[in-house]
Each structure stands twice: as C-alpha cells, then as structure tokens.
N, C-alpha and C positions, 0 to 999 in steps of 0.2 A: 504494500500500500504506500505510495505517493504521495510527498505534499500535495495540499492543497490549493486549489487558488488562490486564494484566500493568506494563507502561506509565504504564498512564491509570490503574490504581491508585494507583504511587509518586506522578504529577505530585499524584493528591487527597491523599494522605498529608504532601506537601510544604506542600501549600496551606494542609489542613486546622494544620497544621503554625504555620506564619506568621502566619494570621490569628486562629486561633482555630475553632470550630464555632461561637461567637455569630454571627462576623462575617462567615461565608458569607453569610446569608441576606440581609444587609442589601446585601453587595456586589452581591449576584444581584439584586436590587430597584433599586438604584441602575444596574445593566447593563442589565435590560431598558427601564425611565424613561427613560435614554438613548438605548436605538434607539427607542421610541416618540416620544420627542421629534424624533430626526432624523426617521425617518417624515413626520410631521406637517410638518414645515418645506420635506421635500421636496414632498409633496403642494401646499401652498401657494404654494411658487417655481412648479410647475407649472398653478396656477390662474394664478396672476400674470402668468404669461408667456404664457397660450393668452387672456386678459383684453386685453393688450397688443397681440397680434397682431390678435387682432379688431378695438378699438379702430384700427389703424394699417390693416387694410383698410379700416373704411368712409372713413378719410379720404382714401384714394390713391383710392377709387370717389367720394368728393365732387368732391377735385381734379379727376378724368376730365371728370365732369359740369359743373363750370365751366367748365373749358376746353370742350367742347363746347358751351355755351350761349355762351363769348365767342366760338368760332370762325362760330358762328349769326347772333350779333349783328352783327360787322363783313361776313357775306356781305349783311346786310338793311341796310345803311349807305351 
C-alpha cells in the first residue's frame, strides 16, 4: 500500500517548501544526469567484463592447443 495523495501532496509542499520552485527543476536535472551516468558506467563495466572473458577464453583455448602440440611433439621424439 502506497502513499496517499493526500501524502504525496504534503511531502511536495515540504519540498517545494525547502528548496524553493527554482530549485526543483535543477534538482530533477541533476537526479536524472545521475542515473544516466550510472546507467552508462554500468553498461561499460558490462562490456569490460564480457571483453575480458572472451579475451581469457581464447587464451585457456591457446594454452589447450600448446599443450596438445607439446604433448605431439614429445610422442614424435
């Protein structure tokens, strides 16, 4: 169950109260710049780390393939 209108009127009246009606809009602009910015950074840790992983497979598949070309080499020795 959810505030009420009732509610969510007094919290805006408080708001509008304390900051001002200039200073809403800037704060709202600066809130959302905010989650956009997280957004973004989340997005990017997520390339980073799916970049990483690919990276770190072909290498475990290179290692493989050495090791199979050494375990090659010492049967033909």
């Amino acid at each position: 169950m959810g505030p009420s209108v009732q509610q969510l009127l007094i919290i805006l009246l408080i708001v509008v109260l304390l900051f001002g009606a200039k200073k809403i809009p800037e704060l709202a602009k600066g809130l959302g710049s905010g989650i956009k910015n997280f957004k973004k950074a989340v997005k990017e840790d997520e390339e980073t780390t799916e970049n990483v992983e690919k990276v770190e497979a072909k290498e475990t598949k290179s290692e493989a393939t050495a090791t199979t070309i050494s375990s090659d080499e010492k049967k033909s020795v």
